[in-house]
C-alpha positions as CSV (number, residue, x, y, z in Angstrom):
1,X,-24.9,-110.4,154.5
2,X,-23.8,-110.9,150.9
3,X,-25.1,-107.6,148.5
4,X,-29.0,-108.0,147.6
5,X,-28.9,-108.3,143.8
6,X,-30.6,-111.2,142.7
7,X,-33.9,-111.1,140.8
8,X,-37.2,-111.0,143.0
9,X,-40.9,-112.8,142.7
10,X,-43.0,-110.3,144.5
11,X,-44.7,-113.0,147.4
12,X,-46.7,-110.4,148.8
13,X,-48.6,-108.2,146.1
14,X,-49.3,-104.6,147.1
15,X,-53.7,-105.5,146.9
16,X,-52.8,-108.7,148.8
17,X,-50.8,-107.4,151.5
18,X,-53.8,-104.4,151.9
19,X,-56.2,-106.7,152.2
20,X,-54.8,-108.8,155.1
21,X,-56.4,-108.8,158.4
22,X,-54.7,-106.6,160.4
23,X,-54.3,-107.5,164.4
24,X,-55.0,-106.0,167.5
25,X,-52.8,-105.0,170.4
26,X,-54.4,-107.4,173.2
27,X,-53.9,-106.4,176.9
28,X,-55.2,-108.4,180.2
29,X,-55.6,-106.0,183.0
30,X,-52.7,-105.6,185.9
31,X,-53.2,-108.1,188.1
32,X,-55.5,-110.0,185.7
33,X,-58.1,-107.5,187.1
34,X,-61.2,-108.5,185.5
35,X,-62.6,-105.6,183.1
36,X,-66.3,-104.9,182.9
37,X,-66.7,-101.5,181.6
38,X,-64.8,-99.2,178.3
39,X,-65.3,-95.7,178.0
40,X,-67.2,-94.5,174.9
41,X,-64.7,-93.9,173.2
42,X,-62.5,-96.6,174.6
43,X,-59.6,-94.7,176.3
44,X,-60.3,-96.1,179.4
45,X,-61.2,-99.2,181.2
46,X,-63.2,-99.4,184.9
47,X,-63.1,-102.7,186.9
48,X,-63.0,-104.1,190.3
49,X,-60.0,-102.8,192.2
50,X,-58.0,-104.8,194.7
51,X,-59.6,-104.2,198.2
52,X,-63.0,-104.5,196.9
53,X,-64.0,-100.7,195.7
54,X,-63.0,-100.1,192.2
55,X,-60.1,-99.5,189.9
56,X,-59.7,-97.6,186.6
57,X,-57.0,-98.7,184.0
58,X,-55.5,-96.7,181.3
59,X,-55.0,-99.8,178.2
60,X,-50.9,-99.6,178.1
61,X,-50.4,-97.6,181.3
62,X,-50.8,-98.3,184.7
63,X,-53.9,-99.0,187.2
64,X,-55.3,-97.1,189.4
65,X,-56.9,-97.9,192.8
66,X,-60.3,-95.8,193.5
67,X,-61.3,-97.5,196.5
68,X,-65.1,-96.7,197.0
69,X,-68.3,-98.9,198.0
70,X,-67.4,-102.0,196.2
71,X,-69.9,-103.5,194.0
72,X,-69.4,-103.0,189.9
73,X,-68.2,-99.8,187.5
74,X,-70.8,-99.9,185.2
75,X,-69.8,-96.7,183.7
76,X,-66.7,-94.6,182.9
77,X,-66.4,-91.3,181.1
78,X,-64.0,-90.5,177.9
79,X,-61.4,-88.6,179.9
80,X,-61.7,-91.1,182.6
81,X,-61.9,-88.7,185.5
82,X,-66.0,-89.7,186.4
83,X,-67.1,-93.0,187.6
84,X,-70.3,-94.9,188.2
85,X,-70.4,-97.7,190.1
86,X,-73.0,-99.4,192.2
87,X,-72.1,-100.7,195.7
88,X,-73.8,-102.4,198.4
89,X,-76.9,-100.5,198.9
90,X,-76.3,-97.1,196.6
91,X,-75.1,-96.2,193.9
92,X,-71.8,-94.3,193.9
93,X,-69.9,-91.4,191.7
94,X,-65.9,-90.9,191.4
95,X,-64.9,-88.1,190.2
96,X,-61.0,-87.5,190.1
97,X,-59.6,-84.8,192.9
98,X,-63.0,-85.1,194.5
99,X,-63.0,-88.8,195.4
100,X,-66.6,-90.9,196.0
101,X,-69.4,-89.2,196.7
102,X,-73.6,-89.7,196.6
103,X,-75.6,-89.6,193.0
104,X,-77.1,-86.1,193.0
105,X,-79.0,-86.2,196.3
106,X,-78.8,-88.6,199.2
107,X,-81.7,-90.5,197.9
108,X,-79.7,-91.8,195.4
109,X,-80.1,-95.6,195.4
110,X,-78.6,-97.2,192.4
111,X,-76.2,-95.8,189.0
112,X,-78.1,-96.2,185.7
113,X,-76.4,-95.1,183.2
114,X,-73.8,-91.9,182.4
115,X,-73.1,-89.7,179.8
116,X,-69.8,-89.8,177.8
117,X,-68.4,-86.7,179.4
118,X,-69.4,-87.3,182.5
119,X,-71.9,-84.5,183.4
120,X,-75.2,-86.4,183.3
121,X,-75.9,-88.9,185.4
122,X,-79.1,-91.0,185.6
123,X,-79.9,-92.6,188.5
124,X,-82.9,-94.0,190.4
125,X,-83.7,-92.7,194.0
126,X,-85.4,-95.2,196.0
127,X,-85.4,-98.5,196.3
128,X,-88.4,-99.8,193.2
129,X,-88.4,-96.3,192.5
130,X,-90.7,-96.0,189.6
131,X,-89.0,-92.7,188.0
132,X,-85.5,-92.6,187.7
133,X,-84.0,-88.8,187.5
134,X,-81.7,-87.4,185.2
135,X,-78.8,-85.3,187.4
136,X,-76.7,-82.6,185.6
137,X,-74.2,-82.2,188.0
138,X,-72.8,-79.2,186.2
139,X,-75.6,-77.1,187.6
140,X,-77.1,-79.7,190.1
141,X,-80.7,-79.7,188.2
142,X,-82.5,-82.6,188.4
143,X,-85.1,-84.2,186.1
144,X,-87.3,-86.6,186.5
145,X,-88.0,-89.4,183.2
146,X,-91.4,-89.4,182.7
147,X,-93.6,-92.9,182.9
148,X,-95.4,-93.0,179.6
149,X,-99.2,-93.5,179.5
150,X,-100.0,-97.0,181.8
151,X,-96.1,-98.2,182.7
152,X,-95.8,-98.1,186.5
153,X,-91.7,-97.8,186.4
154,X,-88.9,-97.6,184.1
155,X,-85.6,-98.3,183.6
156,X,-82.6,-96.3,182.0
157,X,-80.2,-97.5,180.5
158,X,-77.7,-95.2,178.3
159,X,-77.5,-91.0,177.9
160,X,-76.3,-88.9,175.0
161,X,-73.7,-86.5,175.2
162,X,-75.7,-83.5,176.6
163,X,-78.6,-85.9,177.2
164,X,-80.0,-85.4,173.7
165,X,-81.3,-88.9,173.8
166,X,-81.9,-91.0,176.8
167,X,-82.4,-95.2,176.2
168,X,-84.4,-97.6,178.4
169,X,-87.1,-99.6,179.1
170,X,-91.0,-99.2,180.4
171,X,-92.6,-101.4,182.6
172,X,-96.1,-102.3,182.8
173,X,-98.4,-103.9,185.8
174,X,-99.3,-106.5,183.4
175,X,-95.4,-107.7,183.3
176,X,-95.1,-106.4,179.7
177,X,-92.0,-104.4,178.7
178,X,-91.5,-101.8,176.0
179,X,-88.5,-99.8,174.3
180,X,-88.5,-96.2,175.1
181,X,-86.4,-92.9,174.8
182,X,-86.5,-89.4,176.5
183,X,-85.5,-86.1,175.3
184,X,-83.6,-83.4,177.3
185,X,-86.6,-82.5,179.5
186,X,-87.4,-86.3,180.2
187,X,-90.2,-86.6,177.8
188,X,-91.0,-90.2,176.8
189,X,-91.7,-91.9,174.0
190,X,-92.8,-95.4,173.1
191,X,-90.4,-96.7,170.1
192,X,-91.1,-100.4,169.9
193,X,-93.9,-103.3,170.8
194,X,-94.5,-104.9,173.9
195,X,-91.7,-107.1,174.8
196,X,-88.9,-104.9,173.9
197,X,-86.6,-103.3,175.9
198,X,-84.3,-100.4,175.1
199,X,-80.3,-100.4,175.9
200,X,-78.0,-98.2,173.6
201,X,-77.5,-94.8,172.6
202,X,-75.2,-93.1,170.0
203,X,-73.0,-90.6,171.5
204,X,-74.5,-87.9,170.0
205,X,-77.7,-88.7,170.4
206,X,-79.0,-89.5,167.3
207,X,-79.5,-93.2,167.2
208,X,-81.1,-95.5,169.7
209,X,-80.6,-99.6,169.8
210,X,-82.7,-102.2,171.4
211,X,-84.6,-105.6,170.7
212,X,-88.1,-106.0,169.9
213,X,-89.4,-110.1,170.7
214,X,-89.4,-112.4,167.9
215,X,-90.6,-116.0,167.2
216,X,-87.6,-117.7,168.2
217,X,-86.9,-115.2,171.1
218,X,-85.4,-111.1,170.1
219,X,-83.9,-109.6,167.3
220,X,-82.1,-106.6,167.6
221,X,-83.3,-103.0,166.0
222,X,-82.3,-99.3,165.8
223,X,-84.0,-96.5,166.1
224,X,-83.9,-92.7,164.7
225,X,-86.4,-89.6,165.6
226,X,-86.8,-89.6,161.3
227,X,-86.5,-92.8,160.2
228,X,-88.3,-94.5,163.4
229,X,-87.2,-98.1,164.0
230,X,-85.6,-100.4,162.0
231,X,-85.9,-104.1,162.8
232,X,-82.8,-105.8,161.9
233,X,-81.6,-109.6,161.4
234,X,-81.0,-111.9,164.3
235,X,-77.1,-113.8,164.2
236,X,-77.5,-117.0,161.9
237,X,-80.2,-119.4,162.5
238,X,-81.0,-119.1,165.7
239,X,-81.5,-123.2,166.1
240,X,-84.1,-122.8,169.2
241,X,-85.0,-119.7,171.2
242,X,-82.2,-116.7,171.3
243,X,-82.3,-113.2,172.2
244,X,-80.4,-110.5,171.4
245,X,-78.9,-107.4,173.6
246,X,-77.3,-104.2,171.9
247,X,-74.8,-102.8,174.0
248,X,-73.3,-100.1,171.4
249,X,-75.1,-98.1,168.3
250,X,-72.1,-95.6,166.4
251,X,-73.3,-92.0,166.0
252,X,-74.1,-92.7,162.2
253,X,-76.5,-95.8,163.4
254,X,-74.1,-97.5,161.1
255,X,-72.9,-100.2,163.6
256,X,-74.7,-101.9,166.0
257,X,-72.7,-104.2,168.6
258,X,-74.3,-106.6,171.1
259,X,-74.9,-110.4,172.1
260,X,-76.4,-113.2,171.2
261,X,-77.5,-115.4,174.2
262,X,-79.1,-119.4,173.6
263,X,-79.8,-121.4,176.4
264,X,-76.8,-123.6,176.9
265,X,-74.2,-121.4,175.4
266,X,-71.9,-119.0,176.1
267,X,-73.2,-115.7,174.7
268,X,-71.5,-114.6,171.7
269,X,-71.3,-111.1,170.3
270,X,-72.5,-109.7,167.3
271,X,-72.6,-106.6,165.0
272,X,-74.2,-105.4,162.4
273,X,-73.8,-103.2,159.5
274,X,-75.6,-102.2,156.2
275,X,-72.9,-104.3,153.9
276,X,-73.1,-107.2,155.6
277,X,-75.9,-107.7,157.6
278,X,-75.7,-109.5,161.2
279,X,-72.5,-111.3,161.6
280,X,-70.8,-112.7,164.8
281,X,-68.4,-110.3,166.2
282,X,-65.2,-112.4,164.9
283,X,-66.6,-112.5,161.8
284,X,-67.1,-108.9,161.5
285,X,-63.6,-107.7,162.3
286,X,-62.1,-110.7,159.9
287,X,-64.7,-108.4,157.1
288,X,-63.7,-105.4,158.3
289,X,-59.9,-106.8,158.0
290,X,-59.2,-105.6,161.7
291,X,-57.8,-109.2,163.0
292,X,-59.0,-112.5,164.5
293,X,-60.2,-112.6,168.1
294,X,-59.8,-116.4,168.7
295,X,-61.7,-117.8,171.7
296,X,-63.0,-114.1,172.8
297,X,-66.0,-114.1,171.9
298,X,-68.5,-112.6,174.2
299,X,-68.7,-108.7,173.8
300,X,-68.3,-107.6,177.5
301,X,-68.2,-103.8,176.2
302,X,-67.1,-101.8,172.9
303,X,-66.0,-98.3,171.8
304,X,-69.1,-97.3,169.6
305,X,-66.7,-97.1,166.6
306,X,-66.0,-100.7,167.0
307,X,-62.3,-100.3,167.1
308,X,-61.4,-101.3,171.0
309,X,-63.5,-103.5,173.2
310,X,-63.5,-105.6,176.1
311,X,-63.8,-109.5,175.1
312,X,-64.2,-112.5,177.6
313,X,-64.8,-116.2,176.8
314,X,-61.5,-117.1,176.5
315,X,-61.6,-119.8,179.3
316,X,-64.2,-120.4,182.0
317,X,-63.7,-117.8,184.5
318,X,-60.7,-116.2,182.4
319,X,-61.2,-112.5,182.9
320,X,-61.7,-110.3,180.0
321,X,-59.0,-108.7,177.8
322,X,-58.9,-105.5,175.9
323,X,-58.8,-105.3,172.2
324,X,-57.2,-102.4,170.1
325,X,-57.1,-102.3,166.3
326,X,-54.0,-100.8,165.2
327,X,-52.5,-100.6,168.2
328,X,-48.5,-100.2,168.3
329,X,-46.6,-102.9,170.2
330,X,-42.9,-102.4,169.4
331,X,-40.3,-99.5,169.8
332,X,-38.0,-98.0,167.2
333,X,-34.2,-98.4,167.8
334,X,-31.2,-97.9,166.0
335,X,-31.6,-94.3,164.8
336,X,-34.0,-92.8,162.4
337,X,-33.2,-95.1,159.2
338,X,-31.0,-93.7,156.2
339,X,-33.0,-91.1,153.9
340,X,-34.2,-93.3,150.8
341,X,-34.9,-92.1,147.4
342,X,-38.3,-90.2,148.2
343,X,-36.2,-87.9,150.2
344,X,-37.6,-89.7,153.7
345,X,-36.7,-92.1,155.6
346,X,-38.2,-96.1,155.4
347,X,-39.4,-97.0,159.4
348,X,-41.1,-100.4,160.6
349,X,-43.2,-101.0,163.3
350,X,-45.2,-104.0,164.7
351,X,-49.2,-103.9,165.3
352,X,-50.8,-106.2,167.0
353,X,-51.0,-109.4,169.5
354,X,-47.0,-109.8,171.0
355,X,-47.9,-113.1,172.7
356,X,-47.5,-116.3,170.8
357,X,-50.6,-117.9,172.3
358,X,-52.4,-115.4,170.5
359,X,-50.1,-115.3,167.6
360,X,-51.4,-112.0,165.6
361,X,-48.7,-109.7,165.1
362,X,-48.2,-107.8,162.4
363,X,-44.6,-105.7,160.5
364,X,-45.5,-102.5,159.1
365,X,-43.1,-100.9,157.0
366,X,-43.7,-97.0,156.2
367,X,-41.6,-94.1,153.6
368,X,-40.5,-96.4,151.1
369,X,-40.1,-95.7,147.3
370,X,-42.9,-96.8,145.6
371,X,-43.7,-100.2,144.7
372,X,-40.4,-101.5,145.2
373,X,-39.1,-105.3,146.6
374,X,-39.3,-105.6,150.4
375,X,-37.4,-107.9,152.5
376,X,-38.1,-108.3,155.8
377,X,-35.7,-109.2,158.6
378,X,-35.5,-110.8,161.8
379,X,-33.4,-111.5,164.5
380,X,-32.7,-111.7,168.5
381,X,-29.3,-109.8,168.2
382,X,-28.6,-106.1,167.8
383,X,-26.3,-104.7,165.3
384,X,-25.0,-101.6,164.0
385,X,-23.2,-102.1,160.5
386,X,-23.5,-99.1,158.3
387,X,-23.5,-99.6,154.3
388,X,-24.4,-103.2,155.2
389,X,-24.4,-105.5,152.0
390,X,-23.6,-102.6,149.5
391,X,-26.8,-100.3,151.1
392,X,-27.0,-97.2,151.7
393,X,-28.3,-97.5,155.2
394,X,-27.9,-99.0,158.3
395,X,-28.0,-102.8,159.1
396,X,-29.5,-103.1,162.9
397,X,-30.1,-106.6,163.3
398,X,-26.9,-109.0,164.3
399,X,-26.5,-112.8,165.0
400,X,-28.5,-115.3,163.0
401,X,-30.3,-113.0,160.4
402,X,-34.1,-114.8,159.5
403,X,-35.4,-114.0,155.8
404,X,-39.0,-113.6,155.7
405,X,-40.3,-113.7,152.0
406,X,-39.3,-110.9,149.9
407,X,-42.5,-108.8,149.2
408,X,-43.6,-106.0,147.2
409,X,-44.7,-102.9,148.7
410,X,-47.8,-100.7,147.8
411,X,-47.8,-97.5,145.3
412,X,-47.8,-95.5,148.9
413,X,-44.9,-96.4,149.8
414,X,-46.1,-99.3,152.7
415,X,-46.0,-102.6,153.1
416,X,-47.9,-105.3,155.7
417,X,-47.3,-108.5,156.5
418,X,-48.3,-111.2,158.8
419,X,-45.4,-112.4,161.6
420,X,-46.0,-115.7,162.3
421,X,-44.8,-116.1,166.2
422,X,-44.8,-119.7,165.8
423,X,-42.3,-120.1,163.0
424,X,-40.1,-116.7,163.3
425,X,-37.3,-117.1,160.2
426,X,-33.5,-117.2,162.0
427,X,-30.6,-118.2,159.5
428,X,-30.9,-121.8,161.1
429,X,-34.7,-122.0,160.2
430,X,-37.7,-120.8,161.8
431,X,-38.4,-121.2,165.1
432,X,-41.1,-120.4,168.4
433,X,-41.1,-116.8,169.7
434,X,-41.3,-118.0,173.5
435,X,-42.7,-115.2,176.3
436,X,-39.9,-113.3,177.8
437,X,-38.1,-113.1,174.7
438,X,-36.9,-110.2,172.5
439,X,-37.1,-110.3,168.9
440,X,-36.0,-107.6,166.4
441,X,-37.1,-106.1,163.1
442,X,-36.3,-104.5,160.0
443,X,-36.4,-104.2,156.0
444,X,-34.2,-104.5,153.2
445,X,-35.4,-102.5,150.1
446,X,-35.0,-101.8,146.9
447,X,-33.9,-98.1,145.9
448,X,-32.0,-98.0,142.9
449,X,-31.7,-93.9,143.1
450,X,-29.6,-94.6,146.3
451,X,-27.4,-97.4,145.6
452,X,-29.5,-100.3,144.6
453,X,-30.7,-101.0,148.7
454,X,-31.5,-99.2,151.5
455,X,-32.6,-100.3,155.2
456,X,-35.7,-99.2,157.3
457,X,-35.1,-98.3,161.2
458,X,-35.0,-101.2,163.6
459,X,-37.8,-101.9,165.5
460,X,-38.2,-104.5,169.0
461,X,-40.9,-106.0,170.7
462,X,-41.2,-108.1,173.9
463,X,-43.3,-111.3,173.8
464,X,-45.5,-111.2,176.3
């Protein structure tokens, strides 16, 4: 590798390289297990386990079998050490070093809904039961929700952190629904018209989300103890009848994430946001620059913050994968890179999708002098080659060398850039990263304080 010299055309400016859309890591379950519930805060993932009961999944780690009644998770807490599923006949709660056991009494018929941490449950007790109850198993009270004023039954579906805020739906004799919440004593209240229906909750207990019925079907709202509810737009033209279902509302009532469902069509998720409105989900993370989803999607369940969520769609019957934003896929090699002009050392990392059928990976390089021209590197070979090309640092890649284009890194001392798994730069041109394979990173910078050049770390990744 001859001594890099040469004059350089920043490709990449430092605004443009912000601005693109960063990937997410994206996981299919062990086993291709078919996910259907995310924690809150979307730590932890609850699907059906391999004899039939249940099986909880740490995204990255490995997968535990939980065994239990069968039937679905439909709930998981943060820490991932409570979970609700409903089985054949009854509902049933996991709890970790305890094992399966009955919701709150043995009345306990079916699992509604849990709180984030685990400690309230809500549940109904018989079979129709008109009033579900509200079970703190922390000091075994239970409270039942009340029926407001004519509904002969509700239904609950999503509790607050310290069941601040409870989120459901009231049923009337006459086969009309309504959109209600309870407070911490089980006190309802009626927050939308007939024909809506209640789903989502804020964490912290502050926001409810629902839809209220509309002329071409529902449209989605959210809803505040001061502000009351706030109707919001349905996703595009809706082109014939279409309702909408929230599934997530954050803590600031910010963000609301849900579906869209038209008859004939796979249900598509949506969010929404005060910039920009009611946008498909794919659109709203291309916005928000956090990556492109492809065929996912359907929203099958999110983190409130938006950030990791369970997406199917891909295929029919294709189970669901997990997303994360800014999720790490590569490990550093090579030592810690050579200290650079700043007084650090430069590192690189990948984020993203490592499979090429996805193809959204991303390099991030970190601790570089400000500003300065970046050139990436690539290659399937490991080297070690100190004072490489008149450097000061390290060179860690070996074999045939790929250039990507020489880019120009931010005033922080970063720089982002796509990786294109379909045309990866090798010294004989580019070529297909291929599953199985091993491919190697680094940069080349500019620091004229040390030298002229200096190299980041070396960083690897294995396609999947």
């Amino acid at each position: 590798m001859t001594h890099w010299l040469h004059p350089v055309l920043p490709v990449c400016a430092a605004i443009a390289c912000a601005s693109l859309a960063r990937a997410q890591q994206v996981l299919s379950l062990p086993l291709d297990r078919s996910p259907t519930v995310l924690s809150p805060r979307g730590d932890h993932v609850a699907g059906p386990g391999l004899s039939g009961g249940a099986g909880l999944w740490v995204p990255g780690g490995g997968w535990e079998e939980l065994g239990g009644p069968g039937g679905a998770a439909i709930a998981v807490s943060n820490d991932g050490d409570v979970v609700l599923a409903n089985g054949v006949g009854a509902g049933a709660l996991w709890v970790r070093g305890i094992g399966w056991g009955s919701l709150g009494f043995v009345g306990g018929q079916r699992g509604m809904a849990l709180s984030s941490d685990g400690r309230y449950v809500a549940a109904q007790s018989d079979p129709g039961g008109a009033r579900p109850y509200l079970w703190d198993r922390q000091t075994g009270a239970l409270t039942r929700f009340e029926l407001p004023s004519g509904a002969d039954r509700v239904e609950v579906s999503a509790v607050s952190l310290g069941a601040i805020l409870s989120v459901g739906t009231a049923h009337f004799p006459s086969g009309v629904s309504r959109a209600a919440v309870w407070d911490a004593v089980g006190e309802a209240t009626l927050v939308a018209p007939p024909g809506s229906t209640g789903s989502a909750v804020s964490e912290n207990g502050e926001w409810g989300a629902g839809a209220i019925p509309s002329v071409s079907g529902t449209v989605p709202f959210r809803w505040n103890r001061s502000i009351g509810r706030i109707d919001l737009p349905p996703l595009g033209s809706t082109g014939g009848f279409a309702t909408h279902a929230a599934l997530k509302v954050s803590d600031d009532g910010a963000l609301v994430i849900g579906n869209r469902a038209a008859a004939g069509a796979q249900p598509e998720g949506f969010a929404w946001t005060p910039v920009n409105g009611t946008q498909s989900f794919a659109a709203y993370l291309q916005s928000e620059g956090l990556g492109d989803v492809g065929a996912f999607t359907t929203v099958v369940s999110a983190a409130a913050d938006g950030r990791r969520f369970l997406l199917g769609g891909g295929a029919p019957a294709a189970p669901a994968r997990f997303f994360n934003v800014d999720a790490q896929v590569s490990s550093s090699y090579c030592g810690s890179g050579s200290v650079n002009s700043t007084g650090a050392a430069g590192a690189v990392y990948l984020l993203g999708a490592n499979s090429p059928d996805l193809n959204g990976l991303f390099l991030r390089a970190t601790g570089l002098p400000a500003g300065v021209a970046v050139l990436p590197l690539a290659s399937r070979d490991a080297a070690i080659l100190p004072l490489a090309g008149g450097s000061a640092g390290t060179l860690c890649l070996g074999g045939a060398i790929g250039r990507f284009p020489v880019s120009q890194g931010g005033p922080g001392g970063t720089l982002e850039v796509r990786v294109d798994l379909l045309q990866i730069p090798t010294a004989q041109g580019p070529v297909p990263g291929l599953s199985g394979q091993t491919w190697r990173f680094q940069c080349w910078y500019r620091d004229p304080s040390m030298g002229g050049s200096n190299f980041t770390d070396g960083t690897r990744v294995l396609l999947d």
